[in-house]
C-alpha positions as CSV (number, residue, x, y, z in Angstrom):
1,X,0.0,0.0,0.0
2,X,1.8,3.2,-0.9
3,X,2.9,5.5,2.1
4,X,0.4,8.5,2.8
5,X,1.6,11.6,0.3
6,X,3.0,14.8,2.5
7,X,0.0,17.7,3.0
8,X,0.5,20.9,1.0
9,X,2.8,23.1,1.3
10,X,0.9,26.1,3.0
11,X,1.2,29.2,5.4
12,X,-0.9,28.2,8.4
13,X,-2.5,31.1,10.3
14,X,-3.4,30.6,13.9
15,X,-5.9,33.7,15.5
16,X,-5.2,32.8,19.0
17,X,-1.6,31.9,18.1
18,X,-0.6,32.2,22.5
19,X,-3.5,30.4,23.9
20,X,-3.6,26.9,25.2
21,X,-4.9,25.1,22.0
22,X,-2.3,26.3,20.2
23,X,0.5,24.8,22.7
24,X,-1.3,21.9,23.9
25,X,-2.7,20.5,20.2
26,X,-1.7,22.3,17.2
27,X,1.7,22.6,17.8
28,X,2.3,18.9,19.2
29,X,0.4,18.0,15.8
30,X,2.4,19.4,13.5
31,X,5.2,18.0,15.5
32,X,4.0,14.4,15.1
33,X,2.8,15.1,11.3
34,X,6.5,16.1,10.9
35,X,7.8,13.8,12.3
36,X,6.0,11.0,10.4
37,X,6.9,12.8,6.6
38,X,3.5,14.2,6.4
39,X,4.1,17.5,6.4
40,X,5.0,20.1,3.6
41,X,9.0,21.1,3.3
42,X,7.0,23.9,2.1
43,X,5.4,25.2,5.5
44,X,5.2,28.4,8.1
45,X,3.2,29.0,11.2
46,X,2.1,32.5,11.6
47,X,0.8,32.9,14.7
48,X,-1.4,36.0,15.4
49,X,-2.1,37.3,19.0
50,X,-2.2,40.5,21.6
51,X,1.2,39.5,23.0
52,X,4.1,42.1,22.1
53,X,6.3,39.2,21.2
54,X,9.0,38.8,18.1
55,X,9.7,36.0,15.8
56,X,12.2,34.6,17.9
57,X,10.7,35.2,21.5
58,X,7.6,33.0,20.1
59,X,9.8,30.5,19.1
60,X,11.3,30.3,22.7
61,X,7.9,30.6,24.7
62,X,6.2,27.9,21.6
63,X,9.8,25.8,22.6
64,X,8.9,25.2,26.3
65,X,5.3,24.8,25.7
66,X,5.7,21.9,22.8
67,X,8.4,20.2,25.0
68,X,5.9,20.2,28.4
69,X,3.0,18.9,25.9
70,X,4.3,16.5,23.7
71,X,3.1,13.0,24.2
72,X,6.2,10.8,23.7
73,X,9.7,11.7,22.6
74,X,10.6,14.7,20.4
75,X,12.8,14.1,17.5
76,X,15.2,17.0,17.4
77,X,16.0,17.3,14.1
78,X,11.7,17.5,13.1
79,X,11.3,19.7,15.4
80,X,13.4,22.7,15.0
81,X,13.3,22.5,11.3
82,X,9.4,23.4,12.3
83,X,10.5,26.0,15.3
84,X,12.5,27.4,12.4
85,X,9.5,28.0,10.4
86,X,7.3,30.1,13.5
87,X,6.6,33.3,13.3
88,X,4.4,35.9,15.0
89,X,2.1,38.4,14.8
90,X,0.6,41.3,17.6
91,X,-2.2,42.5,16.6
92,X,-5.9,43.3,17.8
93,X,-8.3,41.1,16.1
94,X,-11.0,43.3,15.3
95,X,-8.8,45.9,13.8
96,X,-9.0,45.9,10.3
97,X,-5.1,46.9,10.3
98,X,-4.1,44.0,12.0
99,X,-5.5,42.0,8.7
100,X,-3.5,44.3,6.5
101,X,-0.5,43.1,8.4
102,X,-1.5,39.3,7.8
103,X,-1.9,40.3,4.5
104,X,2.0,41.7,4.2
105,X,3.8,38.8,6.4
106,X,1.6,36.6,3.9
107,X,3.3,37.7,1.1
108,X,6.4,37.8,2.7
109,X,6.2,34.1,4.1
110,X,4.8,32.8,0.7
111,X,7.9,33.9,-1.2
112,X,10.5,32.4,1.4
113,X,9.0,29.3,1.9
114,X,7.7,28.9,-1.9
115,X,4.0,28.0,-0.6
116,X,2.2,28.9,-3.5
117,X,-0.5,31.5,-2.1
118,X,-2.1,28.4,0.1
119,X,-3.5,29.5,3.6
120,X,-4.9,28.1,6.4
121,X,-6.5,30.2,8.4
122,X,-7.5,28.8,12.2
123,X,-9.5,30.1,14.4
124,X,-8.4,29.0,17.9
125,X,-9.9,31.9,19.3
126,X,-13.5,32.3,21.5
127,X,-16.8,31.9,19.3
128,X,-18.0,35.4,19.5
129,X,-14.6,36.9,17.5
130,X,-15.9,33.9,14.6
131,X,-17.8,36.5,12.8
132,X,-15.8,39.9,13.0
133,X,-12.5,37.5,11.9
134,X,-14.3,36.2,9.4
135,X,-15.2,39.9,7.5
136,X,-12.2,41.1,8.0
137,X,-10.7,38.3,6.3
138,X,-12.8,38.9,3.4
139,X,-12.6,43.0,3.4
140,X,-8.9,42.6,3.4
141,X,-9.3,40.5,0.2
142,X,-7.8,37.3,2.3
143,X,-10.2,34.7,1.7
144,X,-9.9,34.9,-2.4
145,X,-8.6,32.1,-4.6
146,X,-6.2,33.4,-6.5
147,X,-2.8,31.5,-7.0
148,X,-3.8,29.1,-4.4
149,X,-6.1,27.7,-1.9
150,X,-7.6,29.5,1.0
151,X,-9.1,27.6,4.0
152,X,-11.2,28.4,7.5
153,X,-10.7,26.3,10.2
154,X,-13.7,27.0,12.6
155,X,-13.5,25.2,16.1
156,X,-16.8,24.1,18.0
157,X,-19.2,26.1,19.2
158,X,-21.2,26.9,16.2
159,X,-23.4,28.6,17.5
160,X,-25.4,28.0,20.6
161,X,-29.0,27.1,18.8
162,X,-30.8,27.5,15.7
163,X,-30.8,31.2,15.1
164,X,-26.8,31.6,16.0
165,X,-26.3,28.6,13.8
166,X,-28.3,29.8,11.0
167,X,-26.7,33.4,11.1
168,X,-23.2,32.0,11.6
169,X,-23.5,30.1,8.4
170,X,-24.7,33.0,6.5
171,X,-22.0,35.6,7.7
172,X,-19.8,32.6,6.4
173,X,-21.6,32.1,3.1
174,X,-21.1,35.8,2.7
175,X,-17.1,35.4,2.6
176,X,-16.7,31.6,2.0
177,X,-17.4,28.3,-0.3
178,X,-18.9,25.8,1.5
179,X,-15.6,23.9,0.0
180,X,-13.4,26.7,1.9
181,X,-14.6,25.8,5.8
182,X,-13.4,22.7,7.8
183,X,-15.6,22.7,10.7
184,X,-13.5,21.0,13.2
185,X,-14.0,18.1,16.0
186,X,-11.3,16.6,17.3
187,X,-13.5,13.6,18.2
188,X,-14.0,12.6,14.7
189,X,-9.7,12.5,14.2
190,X,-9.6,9.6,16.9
191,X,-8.7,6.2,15.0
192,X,-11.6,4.4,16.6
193,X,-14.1,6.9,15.7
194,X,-13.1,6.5,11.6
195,X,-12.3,2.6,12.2
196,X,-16.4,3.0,13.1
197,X,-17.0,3.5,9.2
198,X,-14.5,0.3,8.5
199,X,-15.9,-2.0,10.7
200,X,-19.2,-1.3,10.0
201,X,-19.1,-1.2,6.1
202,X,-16.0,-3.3,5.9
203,X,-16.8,-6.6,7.9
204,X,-19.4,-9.1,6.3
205,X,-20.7,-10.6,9.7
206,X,-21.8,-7.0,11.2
207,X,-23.8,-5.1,9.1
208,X,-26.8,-7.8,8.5
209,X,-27.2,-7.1,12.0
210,X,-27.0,-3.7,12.4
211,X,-30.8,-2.8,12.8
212,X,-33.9,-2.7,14.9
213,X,-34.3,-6.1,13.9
214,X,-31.4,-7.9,16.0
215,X,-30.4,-4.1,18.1
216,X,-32.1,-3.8,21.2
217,X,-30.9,-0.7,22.0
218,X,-28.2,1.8,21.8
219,X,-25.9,3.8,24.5
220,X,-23.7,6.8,23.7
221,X,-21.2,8.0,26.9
222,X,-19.1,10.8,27.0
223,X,-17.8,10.7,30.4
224,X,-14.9,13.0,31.9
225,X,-13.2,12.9,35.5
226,X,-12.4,16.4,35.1
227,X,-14.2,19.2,36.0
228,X,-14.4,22.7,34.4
229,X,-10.7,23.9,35.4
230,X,-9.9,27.6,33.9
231,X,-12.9,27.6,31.6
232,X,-15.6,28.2,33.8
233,X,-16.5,32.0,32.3
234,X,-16.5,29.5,28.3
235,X,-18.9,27.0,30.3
236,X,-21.4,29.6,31.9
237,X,-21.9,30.3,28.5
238,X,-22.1,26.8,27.1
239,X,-23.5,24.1,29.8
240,X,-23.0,20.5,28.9
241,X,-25.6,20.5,26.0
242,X,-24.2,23.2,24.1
243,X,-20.5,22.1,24.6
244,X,-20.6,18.5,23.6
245,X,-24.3,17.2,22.0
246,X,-24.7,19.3,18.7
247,X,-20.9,18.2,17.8
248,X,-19.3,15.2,19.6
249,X,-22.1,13.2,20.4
250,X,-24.1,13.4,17.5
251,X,-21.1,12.9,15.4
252,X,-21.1,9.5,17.0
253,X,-24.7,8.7,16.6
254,X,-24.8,9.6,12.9
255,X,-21.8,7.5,12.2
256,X,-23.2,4.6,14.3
257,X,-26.2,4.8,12.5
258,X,-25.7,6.2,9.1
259,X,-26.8,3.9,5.7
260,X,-23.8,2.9,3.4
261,X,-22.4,6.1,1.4
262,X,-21.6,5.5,-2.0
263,X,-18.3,6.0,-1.8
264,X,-15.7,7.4,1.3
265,X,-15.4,10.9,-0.5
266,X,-16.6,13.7,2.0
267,X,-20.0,14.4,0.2
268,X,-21.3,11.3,0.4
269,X,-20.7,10.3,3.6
270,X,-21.9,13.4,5.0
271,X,-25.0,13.4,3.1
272,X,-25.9,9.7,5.0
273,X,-24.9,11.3,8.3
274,X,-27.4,14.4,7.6
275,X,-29.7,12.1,6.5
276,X,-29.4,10.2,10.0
277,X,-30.0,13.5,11.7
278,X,-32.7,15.0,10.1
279,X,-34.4,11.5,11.0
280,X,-34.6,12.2,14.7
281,X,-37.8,13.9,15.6
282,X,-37.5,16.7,18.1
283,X,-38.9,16.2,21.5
284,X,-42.1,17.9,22.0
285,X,-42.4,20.2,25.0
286,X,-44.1,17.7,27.0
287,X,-41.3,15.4,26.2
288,X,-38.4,17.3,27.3
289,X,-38.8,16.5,30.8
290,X,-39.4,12.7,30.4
291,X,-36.4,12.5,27.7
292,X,-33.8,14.9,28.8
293,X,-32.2,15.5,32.4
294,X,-29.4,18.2,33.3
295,X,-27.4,18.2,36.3
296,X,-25.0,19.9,38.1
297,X,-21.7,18.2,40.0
298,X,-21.5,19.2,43.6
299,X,-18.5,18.1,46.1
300,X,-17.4,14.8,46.2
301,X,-13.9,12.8,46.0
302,X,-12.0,11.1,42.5
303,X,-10.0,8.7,42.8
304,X,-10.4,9.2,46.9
305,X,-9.3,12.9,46.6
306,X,-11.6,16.0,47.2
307,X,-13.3,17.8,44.5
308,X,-14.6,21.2,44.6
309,X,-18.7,21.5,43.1
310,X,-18.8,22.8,40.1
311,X,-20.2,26.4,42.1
312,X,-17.2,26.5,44.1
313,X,-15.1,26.5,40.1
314,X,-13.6,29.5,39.1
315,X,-15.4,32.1,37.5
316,X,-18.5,30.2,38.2
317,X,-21.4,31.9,39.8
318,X,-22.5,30.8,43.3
319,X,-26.0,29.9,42.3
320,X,-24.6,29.2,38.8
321,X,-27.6,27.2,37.5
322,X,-25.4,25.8,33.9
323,X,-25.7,21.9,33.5
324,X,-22.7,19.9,34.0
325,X,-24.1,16.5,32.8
326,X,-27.0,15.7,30.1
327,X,-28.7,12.7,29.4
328,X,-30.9,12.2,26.7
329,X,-33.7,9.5,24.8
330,X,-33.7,9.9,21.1
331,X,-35.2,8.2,18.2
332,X,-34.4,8.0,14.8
333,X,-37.7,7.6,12.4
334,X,-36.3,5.6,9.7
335,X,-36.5,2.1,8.2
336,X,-33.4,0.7,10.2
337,X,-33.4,1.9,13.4
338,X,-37.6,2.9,14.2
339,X,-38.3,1.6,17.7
340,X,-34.6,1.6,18.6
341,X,-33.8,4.4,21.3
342,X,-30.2,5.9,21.6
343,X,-29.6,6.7,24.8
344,X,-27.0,9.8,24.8
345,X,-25.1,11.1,28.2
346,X,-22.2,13.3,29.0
347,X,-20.8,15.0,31.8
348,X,-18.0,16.4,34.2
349,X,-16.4,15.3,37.6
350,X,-17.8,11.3,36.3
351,X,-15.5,8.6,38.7
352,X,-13.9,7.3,34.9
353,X,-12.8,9.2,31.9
354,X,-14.1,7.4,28.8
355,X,-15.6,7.5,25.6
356,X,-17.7,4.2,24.3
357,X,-20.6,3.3,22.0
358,X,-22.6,0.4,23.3
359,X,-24.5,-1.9,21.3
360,X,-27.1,-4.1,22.7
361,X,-28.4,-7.0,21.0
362,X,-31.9,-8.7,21.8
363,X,-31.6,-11.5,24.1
364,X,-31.6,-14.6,22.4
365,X,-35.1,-16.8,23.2
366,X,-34.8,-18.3,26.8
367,X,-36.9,-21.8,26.0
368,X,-34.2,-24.2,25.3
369,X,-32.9,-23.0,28.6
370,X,-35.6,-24.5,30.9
371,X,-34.9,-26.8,33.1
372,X,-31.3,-25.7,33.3
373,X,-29.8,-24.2,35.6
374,X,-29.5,-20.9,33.6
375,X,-31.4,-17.9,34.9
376,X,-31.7,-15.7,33.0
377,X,-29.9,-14.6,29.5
378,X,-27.6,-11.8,29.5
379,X,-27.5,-9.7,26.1
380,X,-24.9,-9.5,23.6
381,X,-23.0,-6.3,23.6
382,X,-20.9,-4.5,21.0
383,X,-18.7,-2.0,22.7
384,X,-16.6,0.5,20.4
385,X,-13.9,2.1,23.0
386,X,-12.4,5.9,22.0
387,X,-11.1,6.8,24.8
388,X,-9.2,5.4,27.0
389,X,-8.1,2.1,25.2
390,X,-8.7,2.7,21.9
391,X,-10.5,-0.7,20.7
392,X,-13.7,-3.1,20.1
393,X,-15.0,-5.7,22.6
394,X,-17.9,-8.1,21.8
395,X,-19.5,-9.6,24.8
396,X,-20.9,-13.1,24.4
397,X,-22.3,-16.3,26.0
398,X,-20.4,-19.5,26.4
399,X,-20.8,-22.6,28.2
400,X,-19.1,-23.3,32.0
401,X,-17.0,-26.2,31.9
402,X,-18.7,-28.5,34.1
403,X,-21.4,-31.4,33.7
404,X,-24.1,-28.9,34.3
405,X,-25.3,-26.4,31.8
406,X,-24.3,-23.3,32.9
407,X,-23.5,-20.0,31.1
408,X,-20.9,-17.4,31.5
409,X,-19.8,-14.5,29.9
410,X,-16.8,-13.9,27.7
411,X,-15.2,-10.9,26.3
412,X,-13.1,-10.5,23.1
413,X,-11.2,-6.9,22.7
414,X,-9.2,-5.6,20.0
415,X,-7.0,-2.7,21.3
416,X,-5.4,-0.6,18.9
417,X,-1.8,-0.6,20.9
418,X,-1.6,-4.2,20.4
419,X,-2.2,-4.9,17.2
420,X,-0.3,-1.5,16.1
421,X,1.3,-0.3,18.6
422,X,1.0,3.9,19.2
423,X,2.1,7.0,18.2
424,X,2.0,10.3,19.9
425,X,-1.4,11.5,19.0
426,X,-3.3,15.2,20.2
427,X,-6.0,13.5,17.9
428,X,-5.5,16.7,15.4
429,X,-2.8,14.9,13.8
430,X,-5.6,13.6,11.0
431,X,-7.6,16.9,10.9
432,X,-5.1,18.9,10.3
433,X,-3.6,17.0,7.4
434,X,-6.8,17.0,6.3
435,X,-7.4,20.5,6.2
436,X,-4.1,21.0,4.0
437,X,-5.0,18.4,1.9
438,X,-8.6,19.3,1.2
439,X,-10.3,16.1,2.3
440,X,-13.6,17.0,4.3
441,X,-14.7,14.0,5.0
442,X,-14.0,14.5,8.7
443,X,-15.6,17.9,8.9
444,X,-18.9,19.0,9.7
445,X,-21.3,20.6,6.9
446,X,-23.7,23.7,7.4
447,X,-26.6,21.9,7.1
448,X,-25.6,19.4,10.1
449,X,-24.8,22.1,12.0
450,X,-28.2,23.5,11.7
451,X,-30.4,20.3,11.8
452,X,-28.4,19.2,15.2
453,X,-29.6,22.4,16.6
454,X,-33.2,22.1,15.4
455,X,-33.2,18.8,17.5
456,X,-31.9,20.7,20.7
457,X,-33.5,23.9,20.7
458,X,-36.2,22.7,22.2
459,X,-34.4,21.0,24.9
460,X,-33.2,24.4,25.8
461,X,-36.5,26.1,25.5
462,X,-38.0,24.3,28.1
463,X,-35.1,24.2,30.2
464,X,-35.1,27.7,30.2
465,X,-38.3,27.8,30.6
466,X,-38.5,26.0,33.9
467,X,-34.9,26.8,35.8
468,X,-33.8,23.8,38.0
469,X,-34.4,23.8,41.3
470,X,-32.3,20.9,42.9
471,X,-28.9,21.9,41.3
472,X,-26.7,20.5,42.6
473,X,-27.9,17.1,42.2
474,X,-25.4,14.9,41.7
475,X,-21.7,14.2,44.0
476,X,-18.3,14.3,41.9
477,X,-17.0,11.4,41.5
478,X,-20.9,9.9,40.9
479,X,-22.7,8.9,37.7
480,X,-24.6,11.6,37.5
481,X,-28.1,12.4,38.8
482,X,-30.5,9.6,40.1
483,X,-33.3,11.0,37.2
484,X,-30.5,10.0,34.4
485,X,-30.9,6.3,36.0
486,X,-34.7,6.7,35.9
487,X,-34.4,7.7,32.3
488,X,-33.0,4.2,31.5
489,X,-35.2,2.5,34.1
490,X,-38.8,3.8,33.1
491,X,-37.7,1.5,29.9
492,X,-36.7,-1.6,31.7
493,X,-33.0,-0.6,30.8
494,X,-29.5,0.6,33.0
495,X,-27.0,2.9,31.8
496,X,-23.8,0.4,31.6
497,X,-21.0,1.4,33.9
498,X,-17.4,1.0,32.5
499,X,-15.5,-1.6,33.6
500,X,-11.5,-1.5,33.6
501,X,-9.7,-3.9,31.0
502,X,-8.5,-6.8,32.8
């Protein structure tokens, strides 16, 4: 199989060029794409922020950063041909002058480095500078297609419900082909997450299955140990819904769900995973409050040690009432999955961090089992791992040695480290080759964007609607509040707790 080609040579512009994404992610991916060949000899960074800093002051600060962040050893020689190939910018963003100056160093960077007029521009900045970055990109002529390519990276929030996401599309539209915006979630560049697509459409033995014939049901967890740390004036803002359902989460539904595209090019696969959500009916008002619960962490302990409630967070308001976990009951009205429900929860200060899609399967029929010892039968389970643990475990039954007929339960796991052994990964690696190749496959379109927040809004609505009153109503270091367990209970169902790999 021929060896991935290198991404295109291109300037990369970073608005927020100082801030943590920038030293924690970006940076560490370019590192590892250099390191493994795939990136341009053809390349600059031009980092653009408030901070009075030169070229080579950057370099130093970006030096120490990269070196505290990276995830496994640094190869010298990669990375200071890249440190090399930093620069930076001060300037305020919403000064059309500042853009003028992009526009100069531009031209300056594309003749030393030979990059062909090709531009990235990323916006690792707060959603509300989106917009005014975005026209004054396109008044100082920066967003035009002349000698090369000219890209937006946008990074999640977009928006915060229908009408933002509607109007941040259109002041896009207004500057920018559809072709020119990567919509970014770093959940969708985890291996796992794009194995999903492989497995499923790849594997003969799988896909007969994959419906509301054999599924019994379908569980979605997005679980972290930590809490809000320094972005508790982001989250007041956002609340669980808003930060991780419109993007992460339903990128994992629509990919678990999705029908076959025609091919893997970024078109048709996004036009199946549209499909998938414009197939989930809303919850009427009187629904919200059976299907949907919010809550809030308070103290507790993880891992045995203290944690603050999520009030007691910085910048967080003392009667702050912002949900820190969400569970939801959806349904998808199509042929495959109608009668199926996807159970979908998320939230901070949980006692594990992980990431899993859980398959259920019917229970087989229990009449050849009477008059056995057997009980009861326990359900197969599919379980696609993406974080920790990268991997796939099917749970099935098998027989107890013995002279009686008794069952037990046995796991099989594929992990990715031990069939492929790891790399250093921020999980931008993918992305961000991606965006300097083009490839969009991995990227959100407008009109997801704007159906996953018709299927929300009126989540919101009524929470707004009807404040809660019990916040907060669940300990860190819990799974949440008891009503997300009721969710799952009113249908005969429990929320599967993670179990550590043996």
């Amino acid at each position: 199989m021929d060896a991935p080609r290198p991404a295109d040579p291109c300037v990369l512009v970073i608005f927020g060029g100082t801030g943590d994404l920038t030293r924690r992610k970006l940076l560490p991916a370019l590192l590892n794409l250099a390191e493994a060949r795939l990136l341009a000899d053809r390349f600059a960074v031009l980092a653009v922020s408030s901070h009075d800093l030169s070229d080579a002051a950057y370099r130093a600060e970006m030096d120490r950063s990269v070196r505290e962040h990276a995830a496994g050893p640094i190869e010298d020689a990669a990375w200071e041909g890249l440190l090399g190939n930093l620069h930076h910018l001060q300037g305020d963003l919403q000064d059309p002058a500042t853009y003028r100056a992009v526009a100069d160093r531009l031209r300056e960077l594309d003749a030393a480095h030979e990059t062909g007029g090709n531009a990235l521009f990323y916006l690792a900045v707060p959603p509300s500078l989106f917009v005014p970055i975005l026209q004054r990109l396109g008044e100082a002529g920066l967003l035009a297609e002349r000698d090369g390519w000219r890209r937006v990276v946008i990074e999640k929030p977009f928006g915060r419900d229908s009408a933002s996401a509607v109007a941040l599309n259109a002041a896009i539209r207004e500057v920018l082909a559809e072709t020119q915006v990567f919509r970014i979630d770093h959940y969708l560049g985890k291996e796992t997450v794009q194995n999903l697509l492989v497995f499923r459409f790849a594997n003969g033995i799988f896909e007969p299955i994959w419906n509301r014939r054999y599924v019994d049901h379908v569980q979605i967890t997005v679980a972290e140990e930590l809490g809000v740390e320094r972005r508790g004036r982001y989250y007041e803002e956002a609340g669980a819904l808003r930060d991780m359902v419109p993007n992460h989460l339903f990128q994992l539904l629509s990919i678990t769900a999705m029908e076959p595209p025609i091919s893997f090019e970024a078109d048709a696969v996004n036009d199946e995973k549209v499909k998938i959500l414009k197939a989930i009916p809303p919850l009427a008002p009187e629904e919200v409050f059976q299907h949907a619960v919010r809550g809030q962490y308070g103290p507790g302990a993880i891992d045995g040690k203290p944690a603050p409630g999520y009030r007691q967070e910085p910048d967080v308001a003392p009667d702050s009432p912002t949900p820190t976990f969400v569970a939801l009951k959806l349904g998808i009205d199509n042929w495959r999955w109608a009668g199926v429900p996807f159970y979908l929860r998320t939230g901070k200060r949980l006692p594990r961090r992980v990431t899993e899609i859980a398959i259920e399967f019917k229970r087989a029929p229990f009449e050849l089992f009477r008059g056995t010892s057997v009980e009861r039968l326990r359900a197969n389970l599919l379980v696609v791992r993406i974080q920790p643990d990268e991997g796939i475990a099917l749970r099935f039954g098998a027989k107890v040695p013995g002279p009686e007929v008794r069952l037990g339960n046995v796991q099989m796991e594929f992990c990715y480290a031990d069939y492929f052994g790891t790399e250093p990964a921020t999980g931008y690696e993918t992305l961000l080759y991606d965006c300097m190749t083009g490839d969009r496959t991995l990227f959100q379109r407008a009109d997801m964007v704007e159906v996953a927040w018709s299927i929300l809004t009126p989540v919101l609505d009524g929470w707004e609607a009807l404040p809660p009153r019990d916040f907060p109503d669940y300990a860190a270091g819990s799974w949440g509040p008891p009503e997300a367990d009721e969710l799952m209970a009113r249908d005969g169902r429990k929320w599967r707790m993670w179990e550590p790999k043996a």
